[in-house]
N, CA, C and O atoms as a GROMACS GRO file, in nm:
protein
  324
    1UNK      N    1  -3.222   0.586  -0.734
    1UNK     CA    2  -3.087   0.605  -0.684
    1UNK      C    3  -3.008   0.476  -0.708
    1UNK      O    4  -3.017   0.363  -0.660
    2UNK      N    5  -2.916   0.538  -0.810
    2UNK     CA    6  -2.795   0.409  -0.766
    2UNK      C    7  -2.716   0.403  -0.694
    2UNK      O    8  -2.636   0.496  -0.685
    3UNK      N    9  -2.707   0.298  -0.619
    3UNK     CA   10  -2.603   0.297  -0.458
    3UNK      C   11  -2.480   0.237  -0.531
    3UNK      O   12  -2.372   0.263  -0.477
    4UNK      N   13  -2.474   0.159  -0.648
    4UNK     CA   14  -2.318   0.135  -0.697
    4UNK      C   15  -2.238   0.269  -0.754
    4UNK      O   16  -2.119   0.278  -0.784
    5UNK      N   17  -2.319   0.349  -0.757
    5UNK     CA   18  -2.250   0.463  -0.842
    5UNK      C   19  -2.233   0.569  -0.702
    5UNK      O   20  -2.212   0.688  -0.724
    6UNK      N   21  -2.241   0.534  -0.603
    6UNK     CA   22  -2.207   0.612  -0.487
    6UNK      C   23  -2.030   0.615  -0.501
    6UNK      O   24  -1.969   0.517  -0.543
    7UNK      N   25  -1.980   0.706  -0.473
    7UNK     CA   26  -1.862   0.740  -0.424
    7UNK      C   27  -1.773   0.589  -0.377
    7UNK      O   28  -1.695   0.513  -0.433
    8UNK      N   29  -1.846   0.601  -0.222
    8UNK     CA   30  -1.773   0.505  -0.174
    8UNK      C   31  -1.764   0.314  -0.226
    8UNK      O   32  -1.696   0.221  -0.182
    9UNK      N   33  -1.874   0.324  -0.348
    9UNK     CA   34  -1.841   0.200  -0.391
    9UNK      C   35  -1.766   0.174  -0.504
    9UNK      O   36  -1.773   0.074  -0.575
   10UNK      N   37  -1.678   0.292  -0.518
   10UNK     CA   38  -1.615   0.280  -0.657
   10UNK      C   39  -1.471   0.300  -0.633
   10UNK      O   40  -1.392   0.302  -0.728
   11UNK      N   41  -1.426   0.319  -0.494
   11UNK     CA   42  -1.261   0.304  -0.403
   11UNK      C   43  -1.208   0.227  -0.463
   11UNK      O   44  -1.112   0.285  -0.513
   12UNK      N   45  -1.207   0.081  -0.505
   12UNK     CA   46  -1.182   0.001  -0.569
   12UNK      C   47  -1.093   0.018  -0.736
   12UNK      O   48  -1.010  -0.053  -0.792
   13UNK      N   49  -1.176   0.176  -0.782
   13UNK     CA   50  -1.137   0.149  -0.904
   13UNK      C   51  -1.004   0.210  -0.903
   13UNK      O   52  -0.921   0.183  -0.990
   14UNK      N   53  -0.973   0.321  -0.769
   14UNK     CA   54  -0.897   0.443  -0.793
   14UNK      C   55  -0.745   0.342  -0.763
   14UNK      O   56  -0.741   0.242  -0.691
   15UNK      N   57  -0.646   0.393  -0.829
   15UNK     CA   58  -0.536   0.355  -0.778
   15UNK      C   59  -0.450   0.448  -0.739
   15UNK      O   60  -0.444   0.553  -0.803
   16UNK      N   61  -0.377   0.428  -0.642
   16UNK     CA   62  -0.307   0.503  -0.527
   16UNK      C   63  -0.223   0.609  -0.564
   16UNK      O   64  -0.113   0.566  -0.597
   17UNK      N   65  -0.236   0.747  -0.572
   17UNK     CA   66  -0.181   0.827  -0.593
   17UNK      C   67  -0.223   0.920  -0.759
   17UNK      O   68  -0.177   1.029  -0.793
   18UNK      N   69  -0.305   0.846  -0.824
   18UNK     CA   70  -0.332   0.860  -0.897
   18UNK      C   71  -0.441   1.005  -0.922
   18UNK      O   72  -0.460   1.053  -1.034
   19UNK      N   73  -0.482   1.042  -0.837
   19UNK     CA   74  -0.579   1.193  -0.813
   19UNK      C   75  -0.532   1.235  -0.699
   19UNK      O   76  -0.470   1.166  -0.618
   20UNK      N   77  -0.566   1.386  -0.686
   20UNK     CA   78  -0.541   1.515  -0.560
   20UNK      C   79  -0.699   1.464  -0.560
   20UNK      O   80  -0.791   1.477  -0.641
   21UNK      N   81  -0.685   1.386  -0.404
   21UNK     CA   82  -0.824   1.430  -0.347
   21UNK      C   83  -0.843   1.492  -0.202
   21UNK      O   84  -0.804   1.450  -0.094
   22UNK      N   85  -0.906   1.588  -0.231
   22UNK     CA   86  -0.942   1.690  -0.116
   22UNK      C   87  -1.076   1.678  -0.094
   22UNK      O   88  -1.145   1.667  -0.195
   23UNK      N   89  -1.130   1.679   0.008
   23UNK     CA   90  -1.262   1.644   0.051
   23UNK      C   91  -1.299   1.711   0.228
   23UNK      O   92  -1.229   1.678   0.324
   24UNK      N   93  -1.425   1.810   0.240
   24UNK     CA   94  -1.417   1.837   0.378
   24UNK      C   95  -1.544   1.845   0.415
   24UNK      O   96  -1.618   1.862   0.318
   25UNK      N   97  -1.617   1.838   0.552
   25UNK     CA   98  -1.745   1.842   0.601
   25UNK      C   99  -1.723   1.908   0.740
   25UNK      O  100  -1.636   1.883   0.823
   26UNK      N  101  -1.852   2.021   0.746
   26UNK     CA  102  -1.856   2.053   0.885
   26UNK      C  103  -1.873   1.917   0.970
   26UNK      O  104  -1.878   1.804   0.922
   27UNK      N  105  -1.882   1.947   1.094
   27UNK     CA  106  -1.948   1.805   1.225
   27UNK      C  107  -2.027   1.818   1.255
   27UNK      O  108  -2.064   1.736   1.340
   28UNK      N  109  -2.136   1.942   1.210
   28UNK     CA  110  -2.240   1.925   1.230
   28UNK      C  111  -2.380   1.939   1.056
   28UNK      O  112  -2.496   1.974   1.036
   29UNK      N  113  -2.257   1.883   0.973
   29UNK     CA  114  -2.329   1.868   0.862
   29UNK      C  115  -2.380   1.720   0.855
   29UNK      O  116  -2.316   1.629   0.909
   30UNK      N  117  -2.500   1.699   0.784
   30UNK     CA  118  -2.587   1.592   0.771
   30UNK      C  119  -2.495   1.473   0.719
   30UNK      O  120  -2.496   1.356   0.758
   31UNK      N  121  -2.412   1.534   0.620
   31UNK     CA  122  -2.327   1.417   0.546
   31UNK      C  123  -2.170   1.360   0.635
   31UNK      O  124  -2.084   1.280   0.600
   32UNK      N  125  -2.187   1.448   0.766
   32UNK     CA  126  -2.074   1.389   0.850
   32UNK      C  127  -2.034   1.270   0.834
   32UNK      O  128  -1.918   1.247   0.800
   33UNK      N  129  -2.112   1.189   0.852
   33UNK     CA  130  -2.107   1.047   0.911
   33UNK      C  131  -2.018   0.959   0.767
   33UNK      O  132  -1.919   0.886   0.775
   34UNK      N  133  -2.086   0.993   0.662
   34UNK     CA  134  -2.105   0.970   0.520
   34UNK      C  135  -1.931   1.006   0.493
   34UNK      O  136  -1.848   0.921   0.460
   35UNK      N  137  -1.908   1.124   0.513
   35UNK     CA  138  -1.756   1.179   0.481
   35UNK      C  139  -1.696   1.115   0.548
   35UNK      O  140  -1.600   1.068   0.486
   36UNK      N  141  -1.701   1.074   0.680
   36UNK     CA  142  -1.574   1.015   0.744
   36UNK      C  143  -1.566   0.847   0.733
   36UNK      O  144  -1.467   0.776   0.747
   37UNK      N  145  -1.678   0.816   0.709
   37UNK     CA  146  -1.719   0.681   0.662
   37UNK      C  147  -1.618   0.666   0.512
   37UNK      O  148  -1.564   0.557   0.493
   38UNK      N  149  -1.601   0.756   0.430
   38UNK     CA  150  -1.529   0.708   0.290
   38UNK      C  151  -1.388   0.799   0.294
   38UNK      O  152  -1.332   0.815   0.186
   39UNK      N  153  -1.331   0.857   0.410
   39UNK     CA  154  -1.231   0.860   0.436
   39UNK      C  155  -1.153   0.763   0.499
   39UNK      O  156  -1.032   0.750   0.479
   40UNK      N  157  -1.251   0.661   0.608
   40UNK     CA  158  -1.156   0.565   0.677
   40UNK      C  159  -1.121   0.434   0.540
   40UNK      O  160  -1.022   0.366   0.517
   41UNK      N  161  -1.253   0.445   0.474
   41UNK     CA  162  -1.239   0.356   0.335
   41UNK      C  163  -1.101   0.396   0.225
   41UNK      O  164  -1.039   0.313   0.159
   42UNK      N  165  -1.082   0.515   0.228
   42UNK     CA  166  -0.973   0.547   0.125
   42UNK      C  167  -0.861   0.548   0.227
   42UNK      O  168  -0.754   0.579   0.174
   43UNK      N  169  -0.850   0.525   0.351
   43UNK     CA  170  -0.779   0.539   0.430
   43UNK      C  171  -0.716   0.323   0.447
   43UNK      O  172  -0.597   0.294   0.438
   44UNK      N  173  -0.800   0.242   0.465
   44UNK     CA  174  -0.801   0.115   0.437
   44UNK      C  175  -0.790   0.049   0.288
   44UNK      O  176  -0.773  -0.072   0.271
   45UNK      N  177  -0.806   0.173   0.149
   45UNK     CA  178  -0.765   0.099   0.023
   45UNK      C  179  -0.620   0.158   0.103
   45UNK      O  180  -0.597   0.079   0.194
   46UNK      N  181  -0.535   0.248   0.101
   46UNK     CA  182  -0.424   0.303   0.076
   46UNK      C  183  -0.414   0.433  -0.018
   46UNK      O  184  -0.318   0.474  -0.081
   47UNK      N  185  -0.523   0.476  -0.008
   47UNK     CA  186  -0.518   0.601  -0.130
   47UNK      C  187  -0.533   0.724  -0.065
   47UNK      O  188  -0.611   0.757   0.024
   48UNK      N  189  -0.418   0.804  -0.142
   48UNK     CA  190  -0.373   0.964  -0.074
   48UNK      C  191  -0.512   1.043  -0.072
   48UNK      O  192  -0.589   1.049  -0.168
   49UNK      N  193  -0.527   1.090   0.025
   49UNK     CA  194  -0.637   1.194   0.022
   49UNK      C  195  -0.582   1.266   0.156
   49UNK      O  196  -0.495   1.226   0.233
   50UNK      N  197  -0.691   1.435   0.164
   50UNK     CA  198  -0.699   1.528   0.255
   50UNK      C  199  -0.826   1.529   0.275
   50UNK      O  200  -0.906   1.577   0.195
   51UNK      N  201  -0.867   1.458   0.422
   51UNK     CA  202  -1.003   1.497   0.471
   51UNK      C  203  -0.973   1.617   0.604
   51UNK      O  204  -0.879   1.623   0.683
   52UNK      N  205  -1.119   1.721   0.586
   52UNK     CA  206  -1.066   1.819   0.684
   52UNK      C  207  -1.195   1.833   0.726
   52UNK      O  208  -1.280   1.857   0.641
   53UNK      N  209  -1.242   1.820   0.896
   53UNK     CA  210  -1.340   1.873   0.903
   53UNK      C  211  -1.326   1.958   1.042
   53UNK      O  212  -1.242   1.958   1.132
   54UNK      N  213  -1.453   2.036   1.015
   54UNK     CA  214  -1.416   2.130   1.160
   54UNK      C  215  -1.573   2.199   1.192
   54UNK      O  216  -1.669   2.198   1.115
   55UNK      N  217  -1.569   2.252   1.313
   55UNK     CA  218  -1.691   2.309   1.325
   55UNK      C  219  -1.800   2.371   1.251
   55UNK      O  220  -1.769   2.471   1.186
   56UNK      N  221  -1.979   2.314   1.245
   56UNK     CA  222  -2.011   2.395   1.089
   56UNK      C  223  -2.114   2.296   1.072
   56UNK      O  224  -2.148   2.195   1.134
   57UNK      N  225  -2.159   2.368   0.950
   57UNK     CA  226  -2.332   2.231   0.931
   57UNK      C  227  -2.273   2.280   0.753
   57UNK      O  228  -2.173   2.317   0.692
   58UNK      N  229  -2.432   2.244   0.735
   58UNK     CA  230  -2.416   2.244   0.576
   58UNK      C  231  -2.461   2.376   0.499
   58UNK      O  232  -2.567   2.372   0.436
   59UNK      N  233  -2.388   2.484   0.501
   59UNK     CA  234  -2.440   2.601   0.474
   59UNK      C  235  -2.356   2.691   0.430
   59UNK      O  236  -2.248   2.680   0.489
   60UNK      N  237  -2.358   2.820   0.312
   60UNK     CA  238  -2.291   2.884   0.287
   60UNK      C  239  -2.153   3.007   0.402
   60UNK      O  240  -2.054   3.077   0.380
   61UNK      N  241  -2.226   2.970   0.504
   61UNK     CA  242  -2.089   3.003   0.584
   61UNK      C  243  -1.975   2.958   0.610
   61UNK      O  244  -1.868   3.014   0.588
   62UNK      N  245  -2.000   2.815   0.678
   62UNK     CA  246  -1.895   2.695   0.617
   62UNK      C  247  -1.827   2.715   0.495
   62UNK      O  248  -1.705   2.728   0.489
   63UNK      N  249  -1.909   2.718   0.388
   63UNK     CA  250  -1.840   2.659   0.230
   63UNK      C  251  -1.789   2.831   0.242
   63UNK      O  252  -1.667   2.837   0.232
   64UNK      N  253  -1.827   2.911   0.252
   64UNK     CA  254  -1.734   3.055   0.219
   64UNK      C  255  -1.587   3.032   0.274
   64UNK      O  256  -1.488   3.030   0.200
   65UNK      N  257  -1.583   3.015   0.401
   65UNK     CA  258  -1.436   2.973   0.497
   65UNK      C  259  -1.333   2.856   0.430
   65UNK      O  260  -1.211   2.862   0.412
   66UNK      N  261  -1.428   2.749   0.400
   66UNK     CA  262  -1.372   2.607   0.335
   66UNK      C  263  -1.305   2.648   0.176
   66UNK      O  264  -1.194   2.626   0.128
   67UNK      N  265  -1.410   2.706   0.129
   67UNK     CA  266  -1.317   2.738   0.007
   67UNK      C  267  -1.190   2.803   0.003
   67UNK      O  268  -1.140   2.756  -0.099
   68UNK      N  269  -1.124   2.868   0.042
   68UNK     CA  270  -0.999   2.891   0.092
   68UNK      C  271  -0.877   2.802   0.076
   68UNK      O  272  -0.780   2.808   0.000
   69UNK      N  273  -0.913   2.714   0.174
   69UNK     CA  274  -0.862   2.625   0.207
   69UNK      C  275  -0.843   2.516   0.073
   69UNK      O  276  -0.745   2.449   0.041
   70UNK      N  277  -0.981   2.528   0.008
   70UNK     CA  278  -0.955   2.428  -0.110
   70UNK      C  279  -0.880   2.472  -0.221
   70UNK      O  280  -0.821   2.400  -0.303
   71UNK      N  281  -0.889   2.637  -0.217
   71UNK     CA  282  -0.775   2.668  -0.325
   71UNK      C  283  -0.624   2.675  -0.310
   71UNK      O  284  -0.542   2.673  -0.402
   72UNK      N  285  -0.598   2.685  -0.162
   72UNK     CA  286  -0.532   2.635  -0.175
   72UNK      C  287  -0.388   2.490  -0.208
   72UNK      O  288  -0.271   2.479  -0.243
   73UNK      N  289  -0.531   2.391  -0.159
   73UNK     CA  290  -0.502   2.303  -0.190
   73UNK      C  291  -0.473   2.274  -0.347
   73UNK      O  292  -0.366   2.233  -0.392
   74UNK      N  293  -0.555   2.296  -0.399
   74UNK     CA  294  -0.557   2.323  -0.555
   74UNK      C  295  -0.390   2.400  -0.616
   74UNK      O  296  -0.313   2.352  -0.698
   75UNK      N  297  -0.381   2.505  -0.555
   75UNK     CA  298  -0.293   2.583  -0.590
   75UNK      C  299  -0.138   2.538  -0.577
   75UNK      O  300  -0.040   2.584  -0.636
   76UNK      N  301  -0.144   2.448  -0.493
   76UNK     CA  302   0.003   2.366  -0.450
   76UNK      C  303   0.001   2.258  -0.524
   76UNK      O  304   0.111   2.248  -0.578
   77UNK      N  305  -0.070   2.168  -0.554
   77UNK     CA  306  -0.076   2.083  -0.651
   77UNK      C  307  -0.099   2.119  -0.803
   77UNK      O  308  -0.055   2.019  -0.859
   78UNK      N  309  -0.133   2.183  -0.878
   78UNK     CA  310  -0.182   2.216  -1.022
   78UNK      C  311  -0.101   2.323  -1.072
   78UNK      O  312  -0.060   2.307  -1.187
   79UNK      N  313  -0.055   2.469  -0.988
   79UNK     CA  314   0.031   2.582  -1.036
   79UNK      C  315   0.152   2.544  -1.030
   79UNK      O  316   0.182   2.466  -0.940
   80UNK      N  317   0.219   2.572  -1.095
   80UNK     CA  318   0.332   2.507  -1.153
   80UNK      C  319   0.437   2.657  -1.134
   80UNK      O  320   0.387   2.768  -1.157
   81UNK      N  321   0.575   2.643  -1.095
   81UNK     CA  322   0.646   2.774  -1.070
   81UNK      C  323   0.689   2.811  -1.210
   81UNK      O  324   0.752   2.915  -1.231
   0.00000   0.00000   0.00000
């Protein structure tokens, strides 16, 4: 495992505004801690993001509900009128 090629050690490279990032975790998913940990980080570079989390672990019930949500996100940023 490389830990430099983790997510959160590469905040540094992104510059501000430059990607739609959307990102979400149940609160009772394993990677909780992990997600909100590199939201307060993109939150301290200055870089736009949507973190969303809400009741839920790590499992296709969650991600059925969540996806929704991510298309729409998708859909307001990328479709064009």
């Amino acid at each position: 495992e490389l830990v430099e090629q983790h997510v959160i050690n590469m905040i540094h490279l992104l510059e501000p505004g430059s990607l739609n990032i959307v990102f979400e975790c149940g609160t009772d998913d394993f990677f909780y801690g992990v997600n909100c940990n590199l939201h307060e980080k993109l939150l301290e570079a200055k870089i736009p993001h949507e973190f969303y989390s809400r009741p839920g672990g790590h499992n296709w019930r969650y991600w059925f509900n969540a996806i929704k949500y991510q298309f729409l996100f998708f859909n307001d940023r990328f479709v064009r009128p």
